[in-house]
Biopython code that builds the backbone (N, CA, C, O; Angstrom):
import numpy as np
from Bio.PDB.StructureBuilder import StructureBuilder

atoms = [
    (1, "UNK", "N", (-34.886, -14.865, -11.576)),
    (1, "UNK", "CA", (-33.870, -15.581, -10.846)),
    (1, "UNK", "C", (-32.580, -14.763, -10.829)),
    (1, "UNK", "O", (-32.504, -13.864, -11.667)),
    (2, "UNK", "N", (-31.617, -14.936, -10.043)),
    (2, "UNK", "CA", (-30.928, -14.146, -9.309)),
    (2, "UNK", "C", (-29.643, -14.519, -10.232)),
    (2, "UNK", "O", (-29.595, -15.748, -10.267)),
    (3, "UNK", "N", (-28.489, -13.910, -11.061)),
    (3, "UNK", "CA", (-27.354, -14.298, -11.430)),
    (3, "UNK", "C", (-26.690, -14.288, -10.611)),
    (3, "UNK", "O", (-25.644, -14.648, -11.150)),
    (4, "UNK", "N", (-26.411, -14.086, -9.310)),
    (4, "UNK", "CA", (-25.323, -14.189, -8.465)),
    (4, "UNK", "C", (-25.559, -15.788, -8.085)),
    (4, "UNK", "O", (-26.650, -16.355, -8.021)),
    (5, "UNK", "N", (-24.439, -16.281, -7.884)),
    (5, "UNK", "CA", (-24.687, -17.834, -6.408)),
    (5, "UNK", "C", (-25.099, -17.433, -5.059)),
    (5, "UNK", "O", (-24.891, -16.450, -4.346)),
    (6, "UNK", "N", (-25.823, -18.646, -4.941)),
    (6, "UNK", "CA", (-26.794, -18.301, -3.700)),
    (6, "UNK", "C", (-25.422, -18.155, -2.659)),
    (6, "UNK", "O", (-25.741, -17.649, -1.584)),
    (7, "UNK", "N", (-24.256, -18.431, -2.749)),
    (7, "UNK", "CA", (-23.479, -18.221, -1.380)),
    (7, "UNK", "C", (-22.617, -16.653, -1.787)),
    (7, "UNK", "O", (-21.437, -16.517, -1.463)),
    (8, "UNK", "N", (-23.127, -15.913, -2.277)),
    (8, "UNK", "CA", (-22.684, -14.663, -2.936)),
    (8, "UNK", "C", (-23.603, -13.419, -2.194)),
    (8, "UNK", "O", (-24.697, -13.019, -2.593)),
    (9, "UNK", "N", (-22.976, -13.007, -1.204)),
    (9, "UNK", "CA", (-23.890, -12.186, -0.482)),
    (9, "UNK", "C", (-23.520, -10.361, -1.117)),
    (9, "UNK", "O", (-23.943, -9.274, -0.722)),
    (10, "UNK", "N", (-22.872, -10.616, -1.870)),
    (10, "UNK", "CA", (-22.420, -8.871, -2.042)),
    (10, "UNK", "C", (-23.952, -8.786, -2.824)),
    (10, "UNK", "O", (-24.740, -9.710, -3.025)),
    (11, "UNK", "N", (-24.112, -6.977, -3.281)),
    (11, "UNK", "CA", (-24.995, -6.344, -3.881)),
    (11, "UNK", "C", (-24.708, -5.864, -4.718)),
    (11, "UNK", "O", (-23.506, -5.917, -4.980)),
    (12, "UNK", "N", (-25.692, -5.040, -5.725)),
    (12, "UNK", "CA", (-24.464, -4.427, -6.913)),
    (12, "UNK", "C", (-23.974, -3.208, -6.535)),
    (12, "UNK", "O", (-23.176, -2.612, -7.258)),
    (13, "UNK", "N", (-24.341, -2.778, -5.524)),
    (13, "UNK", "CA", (-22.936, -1.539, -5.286)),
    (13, "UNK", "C", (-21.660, -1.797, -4.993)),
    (13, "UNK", "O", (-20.663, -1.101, -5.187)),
    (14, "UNK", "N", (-21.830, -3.441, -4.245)),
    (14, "UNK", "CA", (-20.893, -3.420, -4.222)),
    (14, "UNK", "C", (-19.373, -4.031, -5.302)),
    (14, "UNK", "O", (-18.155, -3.945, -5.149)),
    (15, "UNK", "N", (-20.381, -4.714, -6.514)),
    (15, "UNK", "CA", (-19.659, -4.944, -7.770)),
    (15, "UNK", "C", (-19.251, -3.689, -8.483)),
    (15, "UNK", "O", (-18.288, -3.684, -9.250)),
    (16, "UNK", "N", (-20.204, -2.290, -8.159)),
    (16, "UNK", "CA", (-19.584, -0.745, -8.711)),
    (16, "UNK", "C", (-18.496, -0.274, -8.063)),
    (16, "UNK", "O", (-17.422, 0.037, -8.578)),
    (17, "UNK", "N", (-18.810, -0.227, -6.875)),
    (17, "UNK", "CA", (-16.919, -0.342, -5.919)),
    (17, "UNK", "C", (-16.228, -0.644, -6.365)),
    (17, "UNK", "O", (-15.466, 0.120, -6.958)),
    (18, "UNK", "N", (-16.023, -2.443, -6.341)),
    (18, "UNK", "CA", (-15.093, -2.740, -6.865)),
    (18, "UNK", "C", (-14.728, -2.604, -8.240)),
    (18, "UNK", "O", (-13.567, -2.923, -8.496)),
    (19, "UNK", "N", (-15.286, -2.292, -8.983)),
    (19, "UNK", "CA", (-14.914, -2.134, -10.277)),
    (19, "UNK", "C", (-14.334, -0.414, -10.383)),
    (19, "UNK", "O", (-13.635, 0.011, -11.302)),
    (20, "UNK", "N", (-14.688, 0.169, -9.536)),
    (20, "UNK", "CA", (-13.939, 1.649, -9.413)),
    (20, "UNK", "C", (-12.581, 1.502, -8.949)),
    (20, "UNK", "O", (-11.606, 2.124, -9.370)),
    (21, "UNK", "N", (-12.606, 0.490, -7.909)),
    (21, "UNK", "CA", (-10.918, 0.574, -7.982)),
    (21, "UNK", "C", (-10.044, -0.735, -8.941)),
    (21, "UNK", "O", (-8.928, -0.513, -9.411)),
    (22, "UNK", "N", (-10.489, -1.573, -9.052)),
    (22, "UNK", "CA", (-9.946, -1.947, -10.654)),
    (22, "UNK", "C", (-9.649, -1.085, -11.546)),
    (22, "UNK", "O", (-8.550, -1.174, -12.094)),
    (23, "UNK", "N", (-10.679, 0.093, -11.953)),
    (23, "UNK", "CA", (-10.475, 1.140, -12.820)),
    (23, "UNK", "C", (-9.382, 2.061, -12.553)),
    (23, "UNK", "O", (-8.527, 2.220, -13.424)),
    (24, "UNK", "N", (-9.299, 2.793, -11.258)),
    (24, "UNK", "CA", (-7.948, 3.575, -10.913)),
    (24, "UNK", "C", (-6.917, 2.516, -10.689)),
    (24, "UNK", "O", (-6.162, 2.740, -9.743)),
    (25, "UNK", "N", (-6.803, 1.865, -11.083)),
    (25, "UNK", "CA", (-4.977, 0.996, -10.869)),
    (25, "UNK", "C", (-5.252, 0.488, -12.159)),
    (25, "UNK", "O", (-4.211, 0.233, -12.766)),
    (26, "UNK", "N", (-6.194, 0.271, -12.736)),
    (26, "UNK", "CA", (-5.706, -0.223, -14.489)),
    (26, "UNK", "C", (-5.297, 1.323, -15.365)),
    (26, "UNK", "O", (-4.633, 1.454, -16.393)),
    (27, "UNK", "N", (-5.853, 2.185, -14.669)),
    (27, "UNK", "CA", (-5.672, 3.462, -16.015)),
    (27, "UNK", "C", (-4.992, 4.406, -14.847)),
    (27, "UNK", "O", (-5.457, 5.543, -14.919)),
    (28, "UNK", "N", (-3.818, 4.224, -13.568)),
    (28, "UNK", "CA", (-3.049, 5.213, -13.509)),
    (28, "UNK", "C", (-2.113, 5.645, -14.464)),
    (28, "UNK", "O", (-2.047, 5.212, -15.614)),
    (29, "UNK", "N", (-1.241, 6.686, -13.867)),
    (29, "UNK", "CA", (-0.045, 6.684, -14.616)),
    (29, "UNK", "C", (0.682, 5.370, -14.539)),
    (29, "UNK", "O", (0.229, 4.483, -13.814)),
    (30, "UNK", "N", (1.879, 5.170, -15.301)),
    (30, "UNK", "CA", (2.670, 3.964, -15.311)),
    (30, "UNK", "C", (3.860, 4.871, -14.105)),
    (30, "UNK", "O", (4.132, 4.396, -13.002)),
    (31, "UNK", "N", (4.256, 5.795, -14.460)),
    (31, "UNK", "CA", (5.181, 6.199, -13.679)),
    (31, "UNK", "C", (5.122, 6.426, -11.880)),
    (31, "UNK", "O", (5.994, 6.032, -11.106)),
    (32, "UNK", "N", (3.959, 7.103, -11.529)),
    (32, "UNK", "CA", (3.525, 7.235, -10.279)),
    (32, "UNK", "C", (3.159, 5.246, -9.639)),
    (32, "UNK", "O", (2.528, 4.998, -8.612)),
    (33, "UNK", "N", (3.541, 4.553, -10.239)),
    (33, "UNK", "CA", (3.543, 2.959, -9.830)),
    (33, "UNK", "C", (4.844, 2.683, -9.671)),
    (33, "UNK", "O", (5.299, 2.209, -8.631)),
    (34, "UNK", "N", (5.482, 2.945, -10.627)),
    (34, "UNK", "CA", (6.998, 3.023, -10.211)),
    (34, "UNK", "C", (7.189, 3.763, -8.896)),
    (34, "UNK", "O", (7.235, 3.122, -7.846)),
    (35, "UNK", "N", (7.289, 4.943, -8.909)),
    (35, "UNK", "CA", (7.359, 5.493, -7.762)),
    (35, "UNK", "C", (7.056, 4.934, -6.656)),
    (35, "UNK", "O", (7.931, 4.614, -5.851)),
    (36, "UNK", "N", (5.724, 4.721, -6.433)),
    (36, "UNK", "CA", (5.094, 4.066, -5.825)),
    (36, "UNK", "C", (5.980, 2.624, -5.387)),
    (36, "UNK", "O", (6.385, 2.413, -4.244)),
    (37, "UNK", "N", (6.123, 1.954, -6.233)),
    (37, "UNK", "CA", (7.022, 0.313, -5.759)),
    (37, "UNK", "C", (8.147, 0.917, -5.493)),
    (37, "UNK", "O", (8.824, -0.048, -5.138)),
    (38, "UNK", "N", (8.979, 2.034, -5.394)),
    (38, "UNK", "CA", (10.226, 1.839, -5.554)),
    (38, "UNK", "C", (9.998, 3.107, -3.929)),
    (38, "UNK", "O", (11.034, 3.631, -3.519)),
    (39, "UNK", "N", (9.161, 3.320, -3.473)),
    (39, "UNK", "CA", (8.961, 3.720, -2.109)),
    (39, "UNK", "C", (8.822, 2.879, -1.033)),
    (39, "UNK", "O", (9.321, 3.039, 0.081)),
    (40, "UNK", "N", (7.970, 1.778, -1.492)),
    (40, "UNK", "CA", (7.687, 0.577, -0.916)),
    (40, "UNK", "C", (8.735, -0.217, -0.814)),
    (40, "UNK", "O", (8.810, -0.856, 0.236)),
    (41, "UNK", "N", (9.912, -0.425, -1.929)),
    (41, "UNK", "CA", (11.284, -1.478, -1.287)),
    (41, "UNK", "C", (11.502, -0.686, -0.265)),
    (41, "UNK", "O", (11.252, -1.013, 0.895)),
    (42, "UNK", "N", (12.185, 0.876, -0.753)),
    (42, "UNK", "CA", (13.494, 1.295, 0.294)),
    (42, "UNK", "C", (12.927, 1.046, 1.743)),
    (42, "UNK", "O", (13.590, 0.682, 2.714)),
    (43, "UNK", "N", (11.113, 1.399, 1.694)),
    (43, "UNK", "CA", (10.898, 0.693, 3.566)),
    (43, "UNK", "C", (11.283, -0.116, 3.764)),
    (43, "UNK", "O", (12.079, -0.302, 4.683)),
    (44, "UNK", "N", (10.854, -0.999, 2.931)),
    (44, "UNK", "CA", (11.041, -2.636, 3.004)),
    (44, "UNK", "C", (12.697, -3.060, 3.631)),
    (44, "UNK", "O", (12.972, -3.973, 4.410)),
    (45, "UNK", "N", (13.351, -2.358, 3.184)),
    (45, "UNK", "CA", (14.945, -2.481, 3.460)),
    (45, "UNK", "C", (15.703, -1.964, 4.476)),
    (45, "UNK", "O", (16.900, -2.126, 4.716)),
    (46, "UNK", "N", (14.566, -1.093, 5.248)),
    (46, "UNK", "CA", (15.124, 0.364, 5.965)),
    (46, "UNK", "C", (14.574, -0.685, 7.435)),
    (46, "UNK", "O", (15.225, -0.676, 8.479)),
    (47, "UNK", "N", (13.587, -1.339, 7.301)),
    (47, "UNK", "CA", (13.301, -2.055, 8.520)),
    (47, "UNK", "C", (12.277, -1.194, 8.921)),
    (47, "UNK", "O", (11.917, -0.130, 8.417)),
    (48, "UNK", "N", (11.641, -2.108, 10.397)),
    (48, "UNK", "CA", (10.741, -1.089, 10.562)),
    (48, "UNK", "C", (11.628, 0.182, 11.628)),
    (48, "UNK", "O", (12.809, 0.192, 11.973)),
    (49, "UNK", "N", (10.240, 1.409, 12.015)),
    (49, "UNK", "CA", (11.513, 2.387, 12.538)),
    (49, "UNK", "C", (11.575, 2.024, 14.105)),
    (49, "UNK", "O", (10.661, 1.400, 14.644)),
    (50, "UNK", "N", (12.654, 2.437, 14.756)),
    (50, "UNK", "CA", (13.233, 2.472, 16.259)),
    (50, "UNK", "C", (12.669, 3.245, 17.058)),
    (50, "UNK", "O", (12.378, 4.409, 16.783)),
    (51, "UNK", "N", (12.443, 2.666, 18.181)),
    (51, "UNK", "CA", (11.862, 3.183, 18.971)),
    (51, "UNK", "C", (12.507, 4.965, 19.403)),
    (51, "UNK", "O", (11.987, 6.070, 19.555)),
    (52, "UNK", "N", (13.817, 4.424, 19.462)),
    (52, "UNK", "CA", (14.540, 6.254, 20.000)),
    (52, "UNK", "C", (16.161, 5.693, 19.050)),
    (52, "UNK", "O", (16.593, 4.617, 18.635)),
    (53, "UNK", "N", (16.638, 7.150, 19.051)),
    (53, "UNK", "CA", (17.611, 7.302, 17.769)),
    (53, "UNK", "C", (18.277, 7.579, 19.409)),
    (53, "UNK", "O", (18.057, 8.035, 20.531)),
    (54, "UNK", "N", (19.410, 6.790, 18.369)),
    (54, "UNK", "CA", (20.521, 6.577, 19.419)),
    (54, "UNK", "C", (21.574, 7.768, 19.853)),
    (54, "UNK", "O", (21.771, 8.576, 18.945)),
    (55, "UNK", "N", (22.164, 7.979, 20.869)),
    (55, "UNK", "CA", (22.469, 8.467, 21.424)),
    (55, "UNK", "C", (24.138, 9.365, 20.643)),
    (55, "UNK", "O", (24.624, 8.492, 19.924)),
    (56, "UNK", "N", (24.791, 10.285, 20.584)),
    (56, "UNK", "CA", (26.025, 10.890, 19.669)),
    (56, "UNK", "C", (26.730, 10.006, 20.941)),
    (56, "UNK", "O", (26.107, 9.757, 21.972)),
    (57, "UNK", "N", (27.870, 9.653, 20.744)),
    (57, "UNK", "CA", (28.839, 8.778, 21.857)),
    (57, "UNK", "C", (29.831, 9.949, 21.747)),
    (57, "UNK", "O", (30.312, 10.559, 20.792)),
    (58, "UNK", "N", (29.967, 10.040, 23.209)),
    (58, "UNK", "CA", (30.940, 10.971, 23.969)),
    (58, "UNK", "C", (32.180, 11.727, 23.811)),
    (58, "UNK", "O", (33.124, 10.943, 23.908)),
    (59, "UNK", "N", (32.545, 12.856, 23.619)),
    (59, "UNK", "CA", (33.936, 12.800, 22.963)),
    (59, "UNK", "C", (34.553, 12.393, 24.066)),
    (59, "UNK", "O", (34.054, 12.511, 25.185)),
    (60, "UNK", "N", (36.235, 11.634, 23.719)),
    (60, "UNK", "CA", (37.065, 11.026, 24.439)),
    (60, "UNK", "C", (37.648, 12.373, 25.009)),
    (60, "UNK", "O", (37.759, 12.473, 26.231)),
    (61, "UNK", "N", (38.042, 13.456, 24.158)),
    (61, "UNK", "CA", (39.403, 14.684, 24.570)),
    (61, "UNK", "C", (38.084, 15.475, 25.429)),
    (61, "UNK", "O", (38.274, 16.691, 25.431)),
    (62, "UNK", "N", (36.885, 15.098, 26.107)),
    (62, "UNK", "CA", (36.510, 16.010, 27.428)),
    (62, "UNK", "C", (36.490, 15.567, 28.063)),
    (62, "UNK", "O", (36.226, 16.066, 29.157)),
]
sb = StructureBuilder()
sb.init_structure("model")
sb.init_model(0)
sb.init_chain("A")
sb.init_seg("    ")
for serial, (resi, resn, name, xyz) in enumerate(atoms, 1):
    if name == "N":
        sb.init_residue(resn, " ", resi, " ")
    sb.init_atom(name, np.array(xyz, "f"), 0.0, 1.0, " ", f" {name:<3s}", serial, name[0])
structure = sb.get_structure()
């Protein structure tokens, strides 16, 4: 008999997958996560980007 629930369609490769990336984010560095989150605000804050960068405005003395 089957340990999965019958409404449990994954296989076990795909419980080895996932447990590979559980494994790389439980045993990265601590620091490259920092990094990492602290790349992710400044987008977060910066907005998303513009379509076209705006234009230098005209000098007045030409």
């Amino acid at each position: 008999m089957s340990e999965q629930p019958p409404h449990d369609d994954r296989t076990d490769g795909d419980d080895e997958h996932f447990d590979r990336i559980i494994d790389a984010e439980t045993e990265r560095d601590p620091d490259l996560a920092v990094i990492e989150a602290g790349s992710r605000t400044l987008r977060a804050q910066a907005g998303p980007p513009q379509a076209e960068v705006p234009a230098r405005p005209e000098d007045p003395e030409v």
